[in-house]
N, C-alpha and C positions, 0 to 999 in steps of 0.2 A: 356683677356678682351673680347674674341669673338669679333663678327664683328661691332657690334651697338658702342663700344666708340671710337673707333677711326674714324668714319664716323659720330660722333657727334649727332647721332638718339636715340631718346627718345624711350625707349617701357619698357612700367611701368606694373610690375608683379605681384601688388598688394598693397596695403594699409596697416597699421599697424598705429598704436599710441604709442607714448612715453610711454606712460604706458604699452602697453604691449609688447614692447621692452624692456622695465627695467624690464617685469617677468620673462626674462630668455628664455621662450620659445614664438614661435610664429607659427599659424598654415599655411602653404602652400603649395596650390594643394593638402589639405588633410594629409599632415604629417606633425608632430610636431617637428617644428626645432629649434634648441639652438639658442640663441645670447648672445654674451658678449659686451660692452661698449666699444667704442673706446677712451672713459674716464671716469675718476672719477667723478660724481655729486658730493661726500659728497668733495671730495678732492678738487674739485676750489670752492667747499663754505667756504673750510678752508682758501682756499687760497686770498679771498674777503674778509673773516675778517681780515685777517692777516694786507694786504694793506690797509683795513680802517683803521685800527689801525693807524699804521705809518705814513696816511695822517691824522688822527687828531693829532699825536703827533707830525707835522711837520718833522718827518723822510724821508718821500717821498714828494718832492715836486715836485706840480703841475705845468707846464710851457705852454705858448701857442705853439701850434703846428710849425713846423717850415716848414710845407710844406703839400700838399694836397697827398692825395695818388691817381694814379690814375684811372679813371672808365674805363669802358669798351668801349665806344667809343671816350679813346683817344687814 
């Protein structure tokens, strides 16, 4: 982790975009370096049709929440 995440300190080493994140490469400090996906896009858009599906077929039903999840200052 080096010493920044466990002392909770932000120091930001540059910018990027989704897009050019999803092209595999990205340039920094002058050299071009790989990325891979910590997930599938195509694959949770299979997976949100899948569940619409089943929630218009009544397969999956919807229910009210049974409790709050909670934030950061409680």
């Amino acid at each position: 982790f080096g010493w920044d995440y466990p002392q909770m300190e932000v120091q930001v080493l540059g910018e990027v975009s989704y897009k050019e994140l999803r092209s595999g490469k990205v340039l920094f400090q002058g050299k071009e370096v790989p990325t891979v996906p910590l997930s599938s896009y195509v694959k949770a858009r299979q997976i949100a049709e899948t569940l619409k599906g089943w929630i218009k077929e009544g397969r999956f039903l919807l229910g009210k929440p049974q409790g709050r999840l909670p934030s950061q200052s409680s």
